[in-house]
C-alpha positions as CSV (number, residue, x, y, z in Angstrom):
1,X,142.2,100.2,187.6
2,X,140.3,102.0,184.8
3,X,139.8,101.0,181.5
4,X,143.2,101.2,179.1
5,X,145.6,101.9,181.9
6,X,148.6,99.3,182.4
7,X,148.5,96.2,184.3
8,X,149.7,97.0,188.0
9,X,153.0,95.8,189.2
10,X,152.4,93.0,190.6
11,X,150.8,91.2,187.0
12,X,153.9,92.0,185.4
13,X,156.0,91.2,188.0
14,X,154.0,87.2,187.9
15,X,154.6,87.1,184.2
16,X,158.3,88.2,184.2
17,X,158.6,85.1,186.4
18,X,156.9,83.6,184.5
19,X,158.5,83.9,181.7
20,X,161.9,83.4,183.1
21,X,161.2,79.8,184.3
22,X,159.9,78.7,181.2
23,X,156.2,78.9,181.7
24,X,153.3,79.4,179.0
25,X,150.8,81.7,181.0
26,X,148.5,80.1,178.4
27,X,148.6,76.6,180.1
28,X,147.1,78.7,183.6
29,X,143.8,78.0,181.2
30,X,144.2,74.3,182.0
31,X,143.6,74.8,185.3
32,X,139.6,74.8,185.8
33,X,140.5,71.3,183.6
34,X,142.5,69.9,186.2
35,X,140.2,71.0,189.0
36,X,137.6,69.2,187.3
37,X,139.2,66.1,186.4
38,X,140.7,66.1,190.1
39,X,137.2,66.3,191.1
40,X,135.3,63.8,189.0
41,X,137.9,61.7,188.1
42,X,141.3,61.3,190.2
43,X,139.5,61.8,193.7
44,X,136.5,58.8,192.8
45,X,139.7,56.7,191.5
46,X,141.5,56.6,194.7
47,X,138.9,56.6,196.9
48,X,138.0,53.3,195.1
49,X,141.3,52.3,195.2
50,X,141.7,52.5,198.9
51,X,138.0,50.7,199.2
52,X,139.5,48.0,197.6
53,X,142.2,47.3,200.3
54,X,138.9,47.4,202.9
55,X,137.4,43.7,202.7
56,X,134.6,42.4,204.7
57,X,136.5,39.9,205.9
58,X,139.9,38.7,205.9
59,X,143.5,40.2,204.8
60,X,144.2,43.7,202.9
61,X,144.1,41.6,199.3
62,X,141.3,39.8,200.1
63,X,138.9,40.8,197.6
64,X,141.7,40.2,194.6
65,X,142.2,37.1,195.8
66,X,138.3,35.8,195.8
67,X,138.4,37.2,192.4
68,X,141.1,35.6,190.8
69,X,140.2,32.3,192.9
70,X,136.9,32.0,191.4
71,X,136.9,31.1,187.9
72,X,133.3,32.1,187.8
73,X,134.8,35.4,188.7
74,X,137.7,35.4,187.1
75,X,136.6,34.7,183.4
76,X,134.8,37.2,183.1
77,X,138.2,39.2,181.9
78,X,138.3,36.7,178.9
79,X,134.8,36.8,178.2
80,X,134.9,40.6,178.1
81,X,138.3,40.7,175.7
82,X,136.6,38.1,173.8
83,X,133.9,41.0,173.2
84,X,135.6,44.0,173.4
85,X,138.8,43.7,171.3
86,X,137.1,41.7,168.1
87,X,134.4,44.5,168.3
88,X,136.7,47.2,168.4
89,X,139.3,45.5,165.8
90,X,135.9,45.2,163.5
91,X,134.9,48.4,163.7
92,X,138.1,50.3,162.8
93,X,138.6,47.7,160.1
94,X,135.2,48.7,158.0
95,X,135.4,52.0,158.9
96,X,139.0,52.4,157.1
97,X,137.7,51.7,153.5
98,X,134.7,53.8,154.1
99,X,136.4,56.8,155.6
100,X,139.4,56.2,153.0
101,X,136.2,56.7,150.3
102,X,134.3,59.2,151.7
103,X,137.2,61.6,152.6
104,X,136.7,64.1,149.8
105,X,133.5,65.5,147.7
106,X,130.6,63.8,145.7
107,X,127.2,64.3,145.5
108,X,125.3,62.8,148.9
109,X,128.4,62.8,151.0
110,X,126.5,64.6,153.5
111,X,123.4,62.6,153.5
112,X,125.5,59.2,154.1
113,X,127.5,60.4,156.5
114,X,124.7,61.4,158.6
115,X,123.4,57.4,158.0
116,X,126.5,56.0,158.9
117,X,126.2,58.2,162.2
118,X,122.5,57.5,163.5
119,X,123.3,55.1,165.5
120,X,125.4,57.6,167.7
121,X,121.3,58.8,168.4
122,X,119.9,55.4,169.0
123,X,121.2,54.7,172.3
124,X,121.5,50.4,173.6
125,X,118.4,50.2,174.5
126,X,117.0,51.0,171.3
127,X,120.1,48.9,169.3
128,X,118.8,46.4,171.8
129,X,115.5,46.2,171.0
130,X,115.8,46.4,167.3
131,X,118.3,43.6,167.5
132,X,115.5,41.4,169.1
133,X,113.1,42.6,166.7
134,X,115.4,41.8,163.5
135,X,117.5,38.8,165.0
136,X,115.4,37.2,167.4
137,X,113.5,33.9,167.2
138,X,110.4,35.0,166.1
139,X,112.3,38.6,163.8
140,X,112.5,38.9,160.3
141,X,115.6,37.6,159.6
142,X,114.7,34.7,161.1
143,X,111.1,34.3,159.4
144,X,112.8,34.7,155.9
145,X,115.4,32.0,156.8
146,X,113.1,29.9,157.8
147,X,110.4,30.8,155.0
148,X,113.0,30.0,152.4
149,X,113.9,26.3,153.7
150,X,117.7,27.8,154.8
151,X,116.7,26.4,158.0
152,X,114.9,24.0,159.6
153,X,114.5,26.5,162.9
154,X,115.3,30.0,163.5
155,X,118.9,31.2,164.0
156,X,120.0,31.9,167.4
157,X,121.5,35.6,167.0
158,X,120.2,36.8,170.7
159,X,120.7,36.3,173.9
160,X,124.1,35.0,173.1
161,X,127.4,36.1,172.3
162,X,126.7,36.9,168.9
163,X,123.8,39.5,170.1
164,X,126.0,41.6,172.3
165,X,129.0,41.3,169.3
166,X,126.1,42.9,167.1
167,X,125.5,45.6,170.0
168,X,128.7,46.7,170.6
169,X,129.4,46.6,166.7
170,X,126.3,48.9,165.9
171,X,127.4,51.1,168.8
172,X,130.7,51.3,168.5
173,X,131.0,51.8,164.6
174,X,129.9,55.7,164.6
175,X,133.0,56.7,167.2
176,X,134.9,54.6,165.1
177,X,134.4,56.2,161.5
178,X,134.5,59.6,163.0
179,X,137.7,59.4,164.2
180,X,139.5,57.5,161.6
181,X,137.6,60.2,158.4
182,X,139.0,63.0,160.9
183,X,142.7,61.6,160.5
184,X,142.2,60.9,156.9
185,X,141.4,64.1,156.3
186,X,144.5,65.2,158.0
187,X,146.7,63.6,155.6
188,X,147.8,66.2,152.8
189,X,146.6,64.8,149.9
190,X,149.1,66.2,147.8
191,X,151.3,63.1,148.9
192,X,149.0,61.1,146.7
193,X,148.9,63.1,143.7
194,X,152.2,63.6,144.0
195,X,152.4,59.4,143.8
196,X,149.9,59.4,141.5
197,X,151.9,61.4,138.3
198,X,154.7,58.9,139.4
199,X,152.4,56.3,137.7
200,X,151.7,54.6,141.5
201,X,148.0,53.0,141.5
202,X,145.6,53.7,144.4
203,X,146.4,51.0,146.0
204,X,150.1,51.7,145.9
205,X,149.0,55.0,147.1
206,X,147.1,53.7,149.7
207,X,149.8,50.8,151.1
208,X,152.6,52.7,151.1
209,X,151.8,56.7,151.8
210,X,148.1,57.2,153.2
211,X,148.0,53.5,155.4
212,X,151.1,54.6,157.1
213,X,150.6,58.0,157.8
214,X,146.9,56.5,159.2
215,X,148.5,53.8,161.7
216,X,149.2,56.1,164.4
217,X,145.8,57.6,164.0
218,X,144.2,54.1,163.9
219,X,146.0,52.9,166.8
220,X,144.5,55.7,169.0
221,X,140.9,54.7,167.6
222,X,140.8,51.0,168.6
223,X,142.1,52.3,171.8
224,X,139.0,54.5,172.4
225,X,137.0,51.7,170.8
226,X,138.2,49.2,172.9
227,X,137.7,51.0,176.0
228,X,134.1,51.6,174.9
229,X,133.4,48.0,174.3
230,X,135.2,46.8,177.4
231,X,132.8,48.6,179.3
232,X,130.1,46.9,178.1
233,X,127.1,46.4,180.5
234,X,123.4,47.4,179.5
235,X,123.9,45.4,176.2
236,X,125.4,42.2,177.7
237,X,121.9,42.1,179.8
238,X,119.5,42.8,176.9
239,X,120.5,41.0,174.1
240,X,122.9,38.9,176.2
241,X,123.1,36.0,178.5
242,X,124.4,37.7,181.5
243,X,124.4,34.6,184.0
244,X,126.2,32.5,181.4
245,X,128.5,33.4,178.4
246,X,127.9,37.0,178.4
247,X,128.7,37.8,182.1
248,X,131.4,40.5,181.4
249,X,133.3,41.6,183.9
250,X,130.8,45.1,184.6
251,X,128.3,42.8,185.5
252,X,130.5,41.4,188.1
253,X,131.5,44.4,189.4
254,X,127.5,45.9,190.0
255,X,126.8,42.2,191.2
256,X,129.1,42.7,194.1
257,X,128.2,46.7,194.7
258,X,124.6,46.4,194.3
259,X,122.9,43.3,195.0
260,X,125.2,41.8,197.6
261,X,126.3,45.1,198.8
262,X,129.9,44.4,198.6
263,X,131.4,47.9,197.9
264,X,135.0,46.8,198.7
265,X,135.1,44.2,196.6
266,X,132.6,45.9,193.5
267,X,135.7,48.4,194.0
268,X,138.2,45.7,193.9
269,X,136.5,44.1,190.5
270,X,136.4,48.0,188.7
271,X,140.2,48.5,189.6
272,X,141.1,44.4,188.0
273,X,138.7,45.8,185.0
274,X,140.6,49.4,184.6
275,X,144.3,47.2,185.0
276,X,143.4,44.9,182.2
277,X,142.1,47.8,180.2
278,X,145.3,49.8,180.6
279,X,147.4,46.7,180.2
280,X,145.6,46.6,176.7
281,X,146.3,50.1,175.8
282,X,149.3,50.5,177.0
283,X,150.2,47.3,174.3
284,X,149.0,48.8,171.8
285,X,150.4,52.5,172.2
286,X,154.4,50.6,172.9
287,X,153.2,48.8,169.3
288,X,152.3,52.4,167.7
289,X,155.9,53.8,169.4
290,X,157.9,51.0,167.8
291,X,156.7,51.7,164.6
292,X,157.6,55.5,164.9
293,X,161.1,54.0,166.1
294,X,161.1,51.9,163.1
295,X,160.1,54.6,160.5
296,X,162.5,57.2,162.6
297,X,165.2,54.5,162.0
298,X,164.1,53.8,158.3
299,X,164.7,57.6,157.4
300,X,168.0,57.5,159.5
């Protein structure tokens, strides 16, 4: 075909069709997308799945039932939710005030935002190691608490539950504040000024117009939070106790796979681990639905 001459029949013909059955040729550009998720995603997923049902020994739900008939197995669900949800509910907490302030213009918005952000560049291993060098036994926190007669002997902040908390926190906070300045700055602000020459305060302003219209928004962010903090591992080992109250439920799952190679069951713990996280999600997203319900039926 040269150049500037009109598509050939058979083009048109596919688009007529197209078009008659209600299809956006634009959505063919999803395509590659859904090649690669199939690829890297869907096709690992099931072929875990089916591992799962494939035990060393014993029936088809063999493996879930040694996991759910071994407390030492089995609570490492609640020890993970015990990390995960507080971390993520912590983190979309303090980043609301600071996104809510940092939203429009002043001088060294810039500059702060790239702060809050850095540790996005650290990586856990380096969180890690600057949490044992600022919170462990022998750190600075520790040397001034002790120097000033707070306590008799340091502070146990590592390897514990409060070191991996503190991990996940630093980690976590970054994603966090990203996401909830990028809704904020979704919301027209001419709602609030619009409040404001009604005489409402900024916390008026804030309760009942931007808070809100930032629910649905803030819902979606503890999600990705949670799920990022669920799937704790490297942190749980370095500033954690992995063999006691910081055995998460990863750690499980790469105990199994990799140092008893057991591939069924490590497959059989990362399913349990990807149920509870959906069960998690899927709570909070029918919470975020009711209230669109509720505000749909307000209006009504």
């Amino acid at each position: 075909m040269t150049p500037g001459a009109p598509a050939g029949p058979a083009p048109v013909a596919m688009r007529h069709r197209l078009a008659e059955r209600g299809v956006d040729r634009m959505l063919l550009l999803l395509l590659p997308a859904a090649v690669f998720i199939t690829a890297l995603f869907l096709y690992p997923f099931l072929y875990g799945l089916q591992l799962s049902f494939q035990p060393q020994g014993g029936g088809v739900f063999e493996n879930y039932a040694r996991f759910f008939g071994d407390a030492y197995l089995r609570d490492t669900i609640a020890t993970t939710l015990w990390l995960g949800v507080p971390a993520a509910l912590l983190n979309v907490a303090v980043s609301v005030p600071l996104a809510y302030r940092m939203r429009g213009r002043f001088r060294g918005r810039r500059l702060l935002t790239t702060v809050l952000v850095v540790p996005i560049t650290l990586g856990t291993v380096l969180t890690a190691e600057g949490l044992l060098t600022f919170l462990g036994p022998t750190g600075w926190f520790n040397r001034v608490v002790v120097g000033l007669g707070l306590a008799d002997e340091p502070v146990r902040l590592t390897h514990n539950y409060w070191g991996v908390l503190f991990s996940l926190i630093i980690t976590g906070f970054p994603f966090a504040f990203l996401l909830t300045l990028s809704y904020l700055r979704g919301i027209d602000p001419t709602l609030e000024s619009a409040a404001a020459t009604l005489g409402a305060g900024w916390w008026q302003r804030f309760r009942h117009i931007t808070f809100p219209l930032l629910v649905p928004g803030l819902a979606i962010t503890f999600c990705l939070s949670f799920v990022l903090a669920f799937s704790v591992f490297p942190s749980a080992i370095l500033v954690g106790e992995p063999s006691g109250e910081t055995r998460v439920i990863s750690i499980a799952a790469y105990h199994a796979a990799f140092e008893q190679y057991d591939y069924s069951m490590g497959s059989a713990i990362a399913m349990i681990m990807g149920v509870v996280e959906l069960v998690v999600i899927g709570l909070v997203l029918g919470w975020r639905a009711t209230l669109y319900r509720g505000s749909s039926g307000g209006r009504g």
